[in-house]
C-alpha positions, 0 to 999 in steps of 0.5 A: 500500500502506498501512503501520501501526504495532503497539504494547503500550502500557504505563505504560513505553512512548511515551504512546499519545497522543503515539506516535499524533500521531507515526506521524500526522505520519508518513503512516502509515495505522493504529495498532493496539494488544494486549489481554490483561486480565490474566496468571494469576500460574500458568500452563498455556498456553505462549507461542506464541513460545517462552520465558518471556512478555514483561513487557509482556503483563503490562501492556498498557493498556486498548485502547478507553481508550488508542485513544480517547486517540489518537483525540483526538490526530489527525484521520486516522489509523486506530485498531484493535486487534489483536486485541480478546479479545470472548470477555472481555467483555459483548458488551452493555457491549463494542458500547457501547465500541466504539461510543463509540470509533467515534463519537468517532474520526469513524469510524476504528476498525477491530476486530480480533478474536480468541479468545486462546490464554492459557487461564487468562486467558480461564477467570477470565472465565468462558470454556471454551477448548474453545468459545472460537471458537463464544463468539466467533461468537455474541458478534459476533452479537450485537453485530452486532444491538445496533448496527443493530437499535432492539430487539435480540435475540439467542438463542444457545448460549453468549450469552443474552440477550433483548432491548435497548431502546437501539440502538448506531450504529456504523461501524466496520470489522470484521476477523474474525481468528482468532487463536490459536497452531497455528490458521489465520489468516484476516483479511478486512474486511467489513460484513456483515449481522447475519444472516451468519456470521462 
């Protein structure tokens, strides 16, 4: 069995670089970090936990920025997030990222993805919380065909986009997770082709 370490690395917690050497040197397996861009200062949504929202939701670190610190820290350990919010990002400028990432951790990344359930935060990405989970399906999709076509194209309902003249190559293991508070869970690694659904 393989353990990891889970963290929300902040400006006040370990430094990621020096945490990661050490779950490292350790024997863990894995090191997974959180994402949220950003906590509306108003909000709806209630926090799955109950209570007011930790203080460090409010200031995680860049994910892909804070784990290619620890990439370059260690030789070994896995490096993942956990979840990664995809239905905040370009999926053009995120298969870049995470591509990137992948590369330069000699193929250790692992992507957890997920939809969210802090509403507010994923409207002021232009993101409807209703259609969150279908934005998700497509937006893998189309990453999915950016790492392994040389002329990408992807024409979806909430994703438009034409074609990509340049190929993104990328190894990482993707963990397809719904991750929302009242949903079902589900995590299964795979290496799926572009085509099949998620």
């Amino acid at each position: 069995m393989h353990h990891g370490v889970f963290i929300f690395p902040t400006d006040y917690s370990i430094r990621i670089d020096e945490l990661a050497r050490a779950v490292e040197e350790r024997g863990f397996e894995s090191l997974f970090v959180t994402e949220h861009t950003h906590i509306p200062t108003s909000r709806r949504s209630p926090f799955a936990g109950g209570g007011p929202l930790p203080k460090e939701y409010s200031h995680t670190l860049d994910p892909f920025i804070g784990l290619t610190a620890a990439a370059a820290a260690t030789k070994t350990l896995k490096l993942g997030t956990g979840i990664c919010l995809v239905i905040e990002h370009d999926p053009i400028t995120l298969a870049k990222t995470i591509a990137s990432l992948d590369l330069l951790s000699n193929g250790r990344f692992l992507f957890g993805i997920g939809a969210g359930w802090n509403a507010e935060e994923m409207e002021n990405h232009g993101t409807a919380f209703k259609t969150r989970f279908r934005l998700l399906r497509e937006r893998i999709l189309a990453m999915k065909e950016i790492w392994t076509k040389d002329e990408a194209q992807y024409h979806g309902k909430f994703t438009r986009r034409c074609c990509w003249a340049a190929r993104a190559d990328t190894r990482c293991s993707a963990w397809w997770i719904s991750a929302t508070a009242g949903s079902r869970a589900a995590a299964t690694p795979t290496r799926s082709s572009p085509a099949s659904p998620i």
